[in-house]
C-alpha positions as CSV (number, residue, x, y, z in Angstrom):
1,X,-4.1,21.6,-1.2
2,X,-4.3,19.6,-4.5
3,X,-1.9,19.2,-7.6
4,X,-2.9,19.0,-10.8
5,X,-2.3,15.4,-12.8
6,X,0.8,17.1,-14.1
7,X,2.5,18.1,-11.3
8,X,4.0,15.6,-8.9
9,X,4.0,15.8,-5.3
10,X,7.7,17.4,-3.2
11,X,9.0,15.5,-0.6
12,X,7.0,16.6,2.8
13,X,3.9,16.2,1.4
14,X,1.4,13.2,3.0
15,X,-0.9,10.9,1.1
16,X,-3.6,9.0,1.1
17,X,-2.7,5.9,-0.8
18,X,-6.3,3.1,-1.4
19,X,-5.1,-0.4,-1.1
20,X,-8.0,-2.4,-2.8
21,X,-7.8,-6.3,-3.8
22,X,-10.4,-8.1,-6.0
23,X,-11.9,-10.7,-3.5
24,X,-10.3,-14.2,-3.7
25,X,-13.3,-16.2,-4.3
26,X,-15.9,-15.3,-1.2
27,X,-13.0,-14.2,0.6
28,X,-12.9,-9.9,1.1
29,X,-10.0,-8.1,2.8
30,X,-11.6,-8.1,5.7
31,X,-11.5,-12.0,6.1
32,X,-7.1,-11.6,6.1
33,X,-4.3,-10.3,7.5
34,X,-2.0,-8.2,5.3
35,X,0.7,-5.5,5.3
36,X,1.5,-2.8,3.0
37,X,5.4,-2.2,2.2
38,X,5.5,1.6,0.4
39,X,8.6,2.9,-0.7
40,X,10.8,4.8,-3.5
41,X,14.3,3.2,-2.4
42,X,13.7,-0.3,-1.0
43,X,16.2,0.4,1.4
44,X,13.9,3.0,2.9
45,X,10.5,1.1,2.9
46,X,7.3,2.2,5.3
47,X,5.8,-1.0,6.6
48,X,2.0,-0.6,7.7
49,X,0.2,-3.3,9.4
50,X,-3.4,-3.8,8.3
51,X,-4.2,-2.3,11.8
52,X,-2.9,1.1,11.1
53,X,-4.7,0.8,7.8
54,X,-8.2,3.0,7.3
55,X,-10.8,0.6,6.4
56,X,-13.0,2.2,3.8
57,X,-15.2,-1.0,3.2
58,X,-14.3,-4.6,2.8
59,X,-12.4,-4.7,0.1
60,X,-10.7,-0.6,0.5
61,X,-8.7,0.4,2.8
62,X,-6.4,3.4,3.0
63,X,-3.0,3.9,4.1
64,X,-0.8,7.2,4.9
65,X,2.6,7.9,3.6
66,X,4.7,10.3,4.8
67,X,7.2,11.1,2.1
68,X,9.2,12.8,4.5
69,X,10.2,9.4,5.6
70,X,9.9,7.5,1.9
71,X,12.2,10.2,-0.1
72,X,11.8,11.0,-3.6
73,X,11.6,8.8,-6.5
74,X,8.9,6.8,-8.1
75,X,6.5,5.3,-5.2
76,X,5.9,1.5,-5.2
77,X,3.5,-0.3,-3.2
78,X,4.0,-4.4,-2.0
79,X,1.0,-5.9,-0.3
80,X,1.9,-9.5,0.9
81,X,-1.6,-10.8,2.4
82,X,-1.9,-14.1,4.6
83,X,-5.2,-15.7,2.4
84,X,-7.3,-17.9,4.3
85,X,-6.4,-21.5,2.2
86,X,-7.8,-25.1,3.4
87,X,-5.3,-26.3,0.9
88,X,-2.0,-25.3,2.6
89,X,-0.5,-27.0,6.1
90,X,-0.8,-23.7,8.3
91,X,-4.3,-23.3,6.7
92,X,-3.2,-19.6,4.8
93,X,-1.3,-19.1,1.5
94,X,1.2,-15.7,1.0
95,X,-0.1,-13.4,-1.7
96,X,2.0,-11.0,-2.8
97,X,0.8,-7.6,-5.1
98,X,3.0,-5.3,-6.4
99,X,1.7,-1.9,-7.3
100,X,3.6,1.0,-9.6
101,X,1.5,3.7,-8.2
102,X,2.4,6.5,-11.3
103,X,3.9,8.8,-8.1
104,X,6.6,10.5,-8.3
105,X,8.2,12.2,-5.4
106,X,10.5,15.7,-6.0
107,X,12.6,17.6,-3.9
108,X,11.8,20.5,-3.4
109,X,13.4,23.3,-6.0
């Protein structure tokens, strides 16, 4: 089942959602840890682990939303990445991306 660009998705619907970062010098998203925070209330976020993400290649990987669980309303994305950094005490430096993804979740009528 597919929507056309003018129609937005109702809440019960999953998606696919393709995290992809430009590499950080030689570094790819394979070479860090991250976690992907989606959400349309920030009091209901979905937290996914880089585990339970789909890797596509090294720098794509796919996540699955349930908007059952995220509720309707505009759906933003936070990726906060542990970058491997020789520059910093523990050896990593916190990125931290945050994505407007042009989603918007309905109710159903």
């Amino acid at each position: 089942m597919a929507s056309t660009i003018n129609e937005s998705p109702f809440i019960g619907t999953e998606l696919k959602l393709n995290i992809h970062i430009e590499p950080i010098g030689e570094t790819t998203m394979d070479d860090y840890d991250f976690e992907v925070e989606v959400y349309c209330s920030p009091k209901r976020p979905i937290i996914i682990p880089k585990a339970n993400a789909i890797r596509i290649d090294s720098d794509n990987y796919v996540v699955l939303v349930d908007t059952n669980v995220v509720g309707a309303g505009d759906l933003k994305c936070k990726v906060t990445a542990q970058v491997p950094d020789g520059d910093f005490p523990d050896l990593l430096r916190t990125e931290v991306v945050c994505i407007d993804t042009g989603i918007n979740i309905i109710k159903a009528i």
